[in-house]
C-alpha positions, -999 to +999 in steps of 0.1 A: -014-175+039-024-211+045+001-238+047+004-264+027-006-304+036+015-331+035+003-359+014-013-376+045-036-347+052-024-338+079-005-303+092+031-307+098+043-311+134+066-279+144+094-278+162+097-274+197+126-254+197+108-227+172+083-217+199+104-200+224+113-171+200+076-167+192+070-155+230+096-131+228+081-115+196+053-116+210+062-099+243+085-072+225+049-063+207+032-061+243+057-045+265+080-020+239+079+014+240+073+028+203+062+010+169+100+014+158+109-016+187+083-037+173+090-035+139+124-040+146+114-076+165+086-086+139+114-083+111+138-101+133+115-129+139+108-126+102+147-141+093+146-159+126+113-180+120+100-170+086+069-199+083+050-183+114+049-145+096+034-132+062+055-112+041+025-082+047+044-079+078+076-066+069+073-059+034+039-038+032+050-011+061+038-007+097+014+016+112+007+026+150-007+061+146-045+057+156-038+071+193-013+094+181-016+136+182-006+162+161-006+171+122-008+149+099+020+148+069+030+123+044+064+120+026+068+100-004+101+086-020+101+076-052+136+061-051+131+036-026+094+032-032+085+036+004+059+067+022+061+077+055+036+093+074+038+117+102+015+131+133+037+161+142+070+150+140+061+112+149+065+090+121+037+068+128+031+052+095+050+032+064+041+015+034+056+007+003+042+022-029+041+022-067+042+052-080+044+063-119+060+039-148+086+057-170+066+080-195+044+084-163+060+098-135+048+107-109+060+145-102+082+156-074+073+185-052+046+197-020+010+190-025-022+192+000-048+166-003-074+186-021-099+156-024-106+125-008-132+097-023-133+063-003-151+046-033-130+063-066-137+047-101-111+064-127-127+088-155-095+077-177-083+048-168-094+005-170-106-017-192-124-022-225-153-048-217-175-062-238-211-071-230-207-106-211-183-087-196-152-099-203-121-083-205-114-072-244-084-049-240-063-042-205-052-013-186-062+015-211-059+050-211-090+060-222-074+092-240-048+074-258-066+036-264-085+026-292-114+018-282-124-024-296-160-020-313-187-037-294-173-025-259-173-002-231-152+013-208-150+004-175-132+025-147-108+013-127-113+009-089-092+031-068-104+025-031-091+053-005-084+077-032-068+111-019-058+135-048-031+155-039-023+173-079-048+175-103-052+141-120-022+128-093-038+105-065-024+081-032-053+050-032-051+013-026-043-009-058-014-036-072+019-028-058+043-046-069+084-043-064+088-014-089+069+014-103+040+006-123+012+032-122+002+061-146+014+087-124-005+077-090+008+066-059-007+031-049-008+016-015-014-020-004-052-014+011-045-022+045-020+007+040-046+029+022-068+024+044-048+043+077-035+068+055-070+078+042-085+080+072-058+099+091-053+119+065-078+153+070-080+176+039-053+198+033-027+171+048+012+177+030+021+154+006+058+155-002+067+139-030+107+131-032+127+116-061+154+097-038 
C-alpha cells in the first residue's frame, strides 16, 4: 500500500534506528529452517515496525508448500475463520476465510474436491444488471430474488473455484473479519491461488465448526 505524502511532496525521512530490525527480518526469512520461524519473525516485525509491512502479511495466512512432498489435505475451521493446508503431515499452508453467513452455513464434515474450475462464474448467485450495465439489485440469489424488469443476471466471479459438496465451493472472493458467504468458503486470491493449484482432485477437505 502506498504511503502517503506530506504536504511538501515529498516521502517522509525514516528513522535510522528502524532499519536494523529490518535486516534481521530479513535474515530470519533467508537463513530459518521452516515457514513456522518466518512467520513467527514477519509478525514480530509486524508490532515491532508496522509502516514497512502490509497487513496481507500476517493477516491473510502464509504459504511455503511449492517444494514440499506428500498428500495434499486441507482443514477448515469455521470458528476461527482460518484453513490450513497440509502435504503429508506438513502444514504448509494458511489463510483466513469466510465461510457461510447465518441462514447459510457452511456444513461441517469430510469432503474430496470433486471439481476444480480456475475461471468459475456462479449459476445462482450475483447481480441483477440492467443494459448499460449497471448494478440494479446486489448479491442475489437467483432462486430466491425477484428478478427487477428490464435486467439480467449476471454470475458472480469465483476464481480458483474447487467444489468440495454439491453446490459447496473453496475459491478466491471478499473476505472480510466474519462470515459472509452463502455457504462457500472464500480465500483472499493470493491464497486461492496455492491452494488451487496444490490441490489435485480428490484432495480432503475437513470442514470443522471450532
Amino acid at each position: 500500500m502506498a504511503r502517503e505524502l506530506h504536504s511538501t511532496g515529498r516521502m517522509p525521512t525514516l528513522p535510522r534506528l528502524k532499519i536494523a530490525p529490518i535486516f534481521g527480518v530479513i535474515s530470519a526469512m533467508i537463513f530459518s529452517g521452516g515457514c513456522a520461524d518466518v512467520r513467527h519473525e514477519l509478525t514480530a516485525g509486524a508490532q515491532r515496525l508496522p509502516e514497512f509491512f502490509s497487513g496481507a502479511t500476517t493477516s491473510e495466512g502464509f504459504w511455503c508448500g511449492d517444494d514440499a512432498r506428500g498428500p495434499a489435505k486441507i482443514v477448515v475451521h469455521v470458528g476461527g475463520q482460518r484453513a490450513y493446508f497440509y502435504k503429508g503431515h506438513k502444514l504448509v499452508g494458511e489463510s483466513t476465510v469466510s465461510t457461510g453467513k447465518r441462514g447459510f452455513d457452511t456444513p461441517p464434515g469430510h469432503y474430496r474436491v470433486i471439481q476444480k474450475d480456475k475461471d468459475h462464474v456462479s449459476s445462482e448467485f450475483g447481480d441483477y444488471v440492467n443494459d448499460s450495465g449497471e448494478v440494479v439489485k446486489s448479491n442475489i440469489d437467483i432462486r430466491k430474488d425477484f428478478q427487477p424488469a428490464g435486467t439480467h443476471f449476471d454470475g458472480a466471479r469465483m476464481p480458483y473455484f474447487m467444489r468440495f459438496n454439491g453446490g459447496y465451493g473453496m475459491h478466491a472472493g471478499y473476505v472480510p473479519r466474519f462470515r459472509a458467504s452463502h455457504g462457500c468458503i472464500r480465500l483472499p486470491t493470493r491464497m486461492a491461488r496455492h491452494f488451487f493449484e496444490n490441490s489435485p482432485d480428490d484432495t480432503p477437505v475437513i470442514v470443522k465448526e471450532d
